[in-house]
C-alpha angles and dihedrals in degrees: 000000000000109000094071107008104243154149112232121233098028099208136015140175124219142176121249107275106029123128125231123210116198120192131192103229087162120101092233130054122286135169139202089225106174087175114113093200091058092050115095079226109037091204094063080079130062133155125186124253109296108019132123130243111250123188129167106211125244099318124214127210121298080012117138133192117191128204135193115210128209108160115084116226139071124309123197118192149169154244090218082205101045099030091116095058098051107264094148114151124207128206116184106199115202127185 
């Protein structure tokens, strides 16, 4: 979302193997970006150990990325654009 920018929902756990769609039901761009090189604060992500970076790209509006997820642990991510203004997403991913 945009006001305020969000991910919603904030949080979400999930069992290993399931897939995540995010959509960009905002009217600017947004991203599901889980490299820390690419976060203004490399600590607002985080993956477990063994799990791969994922980032979608600069998103447009009505835009989705979808991710499967098969490492268990928790995932922290961000929106690269709106970073600075929390918008910080959590996955906890269970067997």
């Amino acid at each position: 979302t945009d006001e305020p920018a969000r991910f919603v929902p904030e949080k979400l756990k999930i069992k290993v193997g399931t897939t995540v769609e995010w959509k960009n039901t905002g009217e600017t761009l947004h991203s599901v970006t889980a490299d820390a090189s690419k976060a203004q604060v490399p600590a607002h992500v985080s993956l477990p150990k063994g799990a791969k970076e994922f980032d979608s790209g600069f998103m447009p509006p009505g835009a989705t990325y979808s991710e499967t997820f098969t490492v268990p642990g928790q995932y922290k991510y961000v929106c690269i654009p709106h970073e600075k203004n929390g918008m910080i997403g959590e996955l906890d991913v269970t067997k």
